[in-house]
N, C-alpha and C positions, 0 to 999 in steps of 0.2 A: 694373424700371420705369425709365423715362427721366427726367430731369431734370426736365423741365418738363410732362411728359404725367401728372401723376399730379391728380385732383379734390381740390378743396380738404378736403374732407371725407373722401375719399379711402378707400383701404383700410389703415386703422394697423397692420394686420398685415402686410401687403406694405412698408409704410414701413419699418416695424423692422428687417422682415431684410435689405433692401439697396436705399439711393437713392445713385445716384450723380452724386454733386455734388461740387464745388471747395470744400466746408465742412464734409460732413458727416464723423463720426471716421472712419479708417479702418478701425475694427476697430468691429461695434456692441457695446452693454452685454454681450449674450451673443451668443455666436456656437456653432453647432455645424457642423465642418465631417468632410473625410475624415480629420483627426488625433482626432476626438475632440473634448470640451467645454472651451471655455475659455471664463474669467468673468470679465469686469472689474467691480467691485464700485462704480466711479464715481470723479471727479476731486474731492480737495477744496477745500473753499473759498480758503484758504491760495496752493493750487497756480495756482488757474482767476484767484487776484487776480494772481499773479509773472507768469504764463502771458500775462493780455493787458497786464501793464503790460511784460513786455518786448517782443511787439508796437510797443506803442508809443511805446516810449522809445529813439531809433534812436540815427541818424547829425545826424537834424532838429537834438538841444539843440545840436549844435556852431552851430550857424548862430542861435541864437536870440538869443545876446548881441549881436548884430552888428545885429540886427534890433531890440533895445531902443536901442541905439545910435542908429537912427535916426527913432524913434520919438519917443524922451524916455523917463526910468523909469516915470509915471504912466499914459501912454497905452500903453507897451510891457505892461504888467502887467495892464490893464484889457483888453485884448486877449489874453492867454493866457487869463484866466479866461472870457471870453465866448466866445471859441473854444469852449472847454471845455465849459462850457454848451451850447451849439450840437450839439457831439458826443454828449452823455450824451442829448440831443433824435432825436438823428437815428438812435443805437441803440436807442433806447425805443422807436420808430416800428416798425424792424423785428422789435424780439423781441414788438412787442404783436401783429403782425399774424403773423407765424411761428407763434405760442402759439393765434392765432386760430384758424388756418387747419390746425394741426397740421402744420406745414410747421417740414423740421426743418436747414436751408441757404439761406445768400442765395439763391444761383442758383435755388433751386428757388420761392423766392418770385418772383423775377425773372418766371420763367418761369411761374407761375400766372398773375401778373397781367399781363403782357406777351408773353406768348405764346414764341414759341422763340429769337426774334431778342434779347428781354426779359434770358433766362438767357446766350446768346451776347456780348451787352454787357459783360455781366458781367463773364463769366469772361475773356473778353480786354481789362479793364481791369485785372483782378486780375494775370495775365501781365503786362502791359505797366509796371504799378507795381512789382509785385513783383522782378521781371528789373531794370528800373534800380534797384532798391532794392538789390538785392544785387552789382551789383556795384557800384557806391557802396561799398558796405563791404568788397570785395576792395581795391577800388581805397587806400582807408583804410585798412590793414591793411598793403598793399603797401607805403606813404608813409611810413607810421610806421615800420615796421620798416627799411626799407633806403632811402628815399627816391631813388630813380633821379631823378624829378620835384620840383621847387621844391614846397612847399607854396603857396607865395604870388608866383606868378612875373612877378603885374602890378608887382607891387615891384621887379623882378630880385635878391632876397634867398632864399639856398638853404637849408633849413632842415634840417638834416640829421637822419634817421632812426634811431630807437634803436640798430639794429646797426650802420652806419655808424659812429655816436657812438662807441661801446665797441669795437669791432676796425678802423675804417674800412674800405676798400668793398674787397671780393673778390668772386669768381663766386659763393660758395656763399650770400653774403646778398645777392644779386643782386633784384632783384624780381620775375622769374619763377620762383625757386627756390624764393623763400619763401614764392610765391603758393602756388606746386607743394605745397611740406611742410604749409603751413597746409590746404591742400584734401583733403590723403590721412589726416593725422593728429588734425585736431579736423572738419572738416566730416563726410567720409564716416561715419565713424562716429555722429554727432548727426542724421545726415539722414535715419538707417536706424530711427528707432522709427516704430512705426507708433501710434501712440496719442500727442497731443499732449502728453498730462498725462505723456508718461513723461521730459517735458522741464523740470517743474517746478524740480527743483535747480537743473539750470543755469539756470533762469533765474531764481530769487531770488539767484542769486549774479551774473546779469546788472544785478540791479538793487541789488545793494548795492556793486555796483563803479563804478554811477551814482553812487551817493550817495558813496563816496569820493571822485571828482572836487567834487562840491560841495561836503565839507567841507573838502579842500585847498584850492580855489581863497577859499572864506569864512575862514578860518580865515588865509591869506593875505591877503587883502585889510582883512580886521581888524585886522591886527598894525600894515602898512602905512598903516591908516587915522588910529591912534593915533599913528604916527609923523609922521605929517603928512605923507607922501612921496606921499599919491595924491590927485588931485582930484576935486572934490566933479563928481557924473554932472550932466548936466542933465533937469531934469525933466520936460522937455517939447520936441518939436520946434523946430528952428532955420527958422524959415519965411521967404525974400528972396525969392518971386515963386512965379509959376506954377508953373514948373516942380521946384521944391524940393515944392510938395504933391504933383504927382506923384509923384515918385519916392518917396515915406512909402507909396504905395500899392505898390510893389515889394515891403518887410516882409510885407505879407499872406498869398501864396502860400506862405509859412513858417509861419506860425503854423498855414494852413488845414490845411496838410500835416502840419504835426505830433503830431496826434493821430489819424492816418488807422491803426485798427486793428480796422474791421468785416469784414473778412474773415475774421477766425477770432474771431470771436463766437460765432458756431453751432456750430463745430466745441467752444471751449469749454464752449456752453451742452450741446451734448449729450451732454459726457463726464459731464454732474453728475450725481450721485446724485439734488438735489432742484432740477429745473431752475426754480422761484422764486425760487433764490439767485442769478440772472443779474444780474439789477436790483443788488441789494449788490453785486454782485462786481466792476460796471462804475461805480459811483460810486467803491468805495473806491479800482480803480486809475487811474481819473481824477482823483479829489484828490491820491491820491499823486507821478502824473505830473505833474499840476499842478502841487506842492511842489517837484519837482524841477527843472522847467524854470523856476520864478518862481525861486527861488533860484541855480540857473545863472547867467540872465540877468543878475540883478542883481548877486551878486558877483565875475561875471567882467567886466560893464563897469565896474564898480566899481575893480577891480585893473587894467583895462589903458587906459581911459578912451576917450579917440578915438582910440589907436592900434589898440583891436578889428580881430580881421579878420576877414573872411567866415566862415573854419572858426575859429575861437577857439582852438583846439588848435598850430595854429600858431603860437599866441603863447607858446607851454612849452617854447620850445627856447634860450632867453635868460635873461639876468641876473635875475631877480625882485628883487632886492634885497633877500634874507635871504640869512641864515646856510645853506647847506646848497640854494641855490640848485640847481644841476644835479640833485642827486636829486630834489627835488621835481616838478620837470620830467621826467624818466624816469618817477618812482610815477605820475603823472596821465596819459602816455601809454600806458605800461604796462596801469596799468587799463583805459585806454577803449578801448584796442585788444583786450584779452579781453572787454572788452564787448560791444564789434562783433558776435565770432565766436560768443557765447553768442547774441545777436540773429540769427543768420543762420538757422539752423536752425526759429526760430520762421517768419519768413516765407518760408523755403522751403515750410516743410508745407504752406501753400496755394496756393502756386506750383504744387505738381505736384499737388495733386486738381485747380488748375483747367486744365493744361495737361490732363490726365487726361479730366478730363469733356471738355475741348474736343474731344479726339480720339477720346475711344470711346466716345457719349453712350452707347451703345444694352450696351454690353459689361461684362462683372459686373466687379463693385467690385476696385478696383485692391487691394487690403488680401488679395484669393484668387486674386491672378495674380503670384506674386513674380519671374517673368518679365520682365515690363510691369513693376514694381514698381522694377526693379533699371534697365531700360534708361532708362525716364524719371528715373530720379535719376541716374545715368553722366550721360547727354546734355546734362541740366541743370547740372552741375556741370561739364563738360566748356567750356560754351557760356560759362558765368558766367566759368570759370577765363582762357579767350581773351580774351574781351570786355575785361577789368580789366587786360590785358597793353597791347591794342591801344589804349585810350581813355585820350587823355593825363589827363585833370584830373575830379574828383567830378562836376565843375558840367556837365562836356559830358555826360554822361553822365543827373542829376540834373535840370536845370534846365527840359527838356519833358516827361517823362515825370510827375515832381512837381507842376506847374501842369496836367496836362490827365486822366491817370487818376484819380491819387489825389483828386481833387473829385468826380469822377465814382463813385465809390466810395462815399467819406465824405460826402458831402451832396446832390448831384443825384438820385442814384438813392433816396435812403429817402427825399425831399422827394417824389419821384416817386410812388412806395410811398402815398404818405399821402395823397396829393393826387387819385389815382386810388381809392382807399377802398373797393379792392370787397369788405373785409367790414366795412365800414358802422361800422366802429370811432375813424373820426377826429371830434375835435371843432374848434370853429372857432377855441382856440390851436394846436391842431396844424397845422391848412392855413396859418395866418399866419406858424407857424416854417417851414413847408416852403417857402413862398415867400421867408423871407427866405433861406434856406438858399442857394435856387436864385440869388436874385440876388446875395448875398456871393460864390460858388463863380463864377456867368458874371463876374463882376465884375473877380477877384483875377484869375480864370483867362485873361481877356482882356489885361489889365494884364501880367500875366509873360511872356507870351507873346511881347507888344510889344517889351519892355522887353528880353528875352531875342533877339529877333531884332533888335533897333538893335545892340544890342552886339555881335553877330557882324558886323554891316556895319562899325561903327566900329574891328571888329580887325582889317580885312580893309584899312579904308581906311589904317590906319595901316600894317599890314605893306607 
């Protein structure tokens, strides 16, 4: 059955045994094929919370402090949590109406209610996020380890990369060798489960390598706080004219962006044994997330005050002014660069069910063609590995793709979802959050946009 051609009420037994969508598992609960009976017994609770909070917990927290920065700590913090809020709003939307509709994939809601073009949206928003999301984090991976590229080059300040640091610069830690090692040695092999949940490990250890950066960077900022060597953040925006409130609206498309992980909701919600547990599973890693990125935010502006920079990570290749400075600097890159790679795998997996669906709506489930299975994961890894070679900097890469799919995703489309109500499930807070949804998302997304095309004219005028 095709994506978007299946009745809302549909045939549950044709559902079961194969929809092909950019969400749904690749492997279903049971499956019987020409090998004989295999049974996955379900995802648990534990897994499906590590599962989408590493979704969510990217490359975004680097840029979050930067954004409390300019914010003020009061307004910067009241805005992660309403973001947040926002988000747990706009995944309610679609697992109420999926649950409804026995619809078991975005795209395939997409596509009930929006017809083919509906599901098509979709899935090349998913593409188009997903593809700059990962190489974002080639690209960070590449920086950190051998640093070819300044970190922070509008400074003219080189920031040098952990293996630079420790052997200085040769061919072998060159940045497309290490791109090369890093794609055959930890990618390939994490790219190759066909079942999300079978990514769980690594990614509770994606997320407690999050929280090591946070207690470094807390645990430093507190010592230094006592010492009286750091100053006090300010609490609130610095506001001289017009143009300074503008630019506090530039922050936004970061925060919108950083909880963007309803793309593999479905896929999680239908590894569950008891898919009721979607609702608990998507608050607790929203608080979680939450706790990580309020805590980021604050104790890294806290430790670097208005010298913040855009990636914040860049700022851990200098004096901290403790004892034991440079290792601290190393353990915080270190971890966040395993971070990355433990995150990459997560949002590849819906990278290629949606490139997947995009090109074979009509053709059986990629999960019984290891063929097709094998060449879409080459090609994409092939395409990602080039791309983070030829793309100088995170932000050319990051800065359109993040202000125009990723809202489209995370808030326009379930506002959409809810505001259309064709199974007669919304009430009138739900259509009031979907409208605010719609006009936060055109708002930030118009704003970055701007904001992100001046800046290219102003680098052009000055070069």
């Amino acid at each position: 059955m095709g994506i978007g051609d299946g009745s809302s009420n549909g045939n549950q037994q044709s559902a079961n045994k194969e929809i092909r969508d950019e969400t749904t598992p690749l492997l279903p609960v049971k499956v019987e094929d020409d090998d004989g009976f295999h049974e996955f017994n379900g995802a648990s609770f534990s897994g499906a919370v590590f599962n989408l909070s590493t979704t969510i917990v990217g490359a975004g927290i680097m840029a979050l402090p930067a954004s409390i920065k300019m914010l003020g700590i009061i307004p910067g913090i009241l805005m992660i949590i309403i973001v947040a809020l926002l988000t747990e709003a706009s995944i309610d939307m679609l697992v109420r109406c999926s649950h409804q509709g026995k619809i078991t994939s975005y795209g395939w809601l997409m596509g009930e209610v929006f017809g083919q073009w509906g599901r098509i949206a979709l899935q090349a928003s998913v593409i188009i996020n997903n593809v700059g999301v990962l190489i974002v984090y080639m690209i960070i991976i590449g920086t950190q380890h051998c640093d070819v590229l300044s970190g922070t080059t509008s400074a003219g300040v080189h920031h040098r990369g952990i293996l630079e640091g420790w052997f200085g610069a040769h061919l072998w830690n060159s940045r497309p060798i290490v791109l090369l090692a890093t794609a055959l040695l930890v990618f390939a092999p994490l790219v190759s489960f066909k079942h999300l949940d079978s990514l769980r490990y690594t990614s509770a250890l994606s997320v407690a390598l999050a929280v090591v950066f946070v207690v470094i960077t807390a645990g430093i900022a507190i010592i230094k706080l006592f010492n009286g060597t750091v100053a006090m953040p300010k609490l609130f925006p610095e506001l001289d004219g017009l143009n300074s409130i503008w630019n506090l609206f530039t922050a936004v498309p970061v925060l919108v962006t950083a909880y963007i992980c309803h793309y593999n909701v479905h896929s999680i919600d239908n590894e569950l044994e008891d898919r009721t547990q979607i609702k608990p599973i998507v608050r607790t890693s929203l608080v979680l997330c939450s706790s990580v990125y309020i805590a980021t935010s604050f104790f890294a502006y806290l430790l670097f005050g208005e010298g913040t920079l855009d990636d914040v990570l860049a700022n851990f290749d200098a004096n901290l002014g403790i004892p034991f400075s440079s290792v601290f600097d190393d353990i915080v890159r270190v971890s966040y660069t395993a971070h990355v790679m433990l995150v990459f795998p997560i949002v590849f997996f819906a990278l290629r069910l949606n490139l997947d669906g995009l090109l074979f709506p009509t053709s059986r489930h990629i999960s019984h063609d290891n063929k097709r299975f094998a060449i879409i994961t080459i090609s994409l890894l092939t395409v990602i590995y080039l791309a983070a070679i030829l793309i100088p900097s995170i932000w050319d890469a990051f800065q359109f793709t993040g202000a125009t799919a990723a809202v489209l995703i995370g808030f326009i489309f379930p506002a959409m979802v809810i505001l259309r109500d064709s199974y007669g499930i919304a009430t009138k807070r739900d259509k009031i959050l979907a409208v605010t949804m719609i006009v936060l998302a055109v708002l930030s997304n118009s704003v970055a946009l701007y904001s992100d095309t001046m800046n290219i004219f102003r680098k052009k005028e000055v070069a």
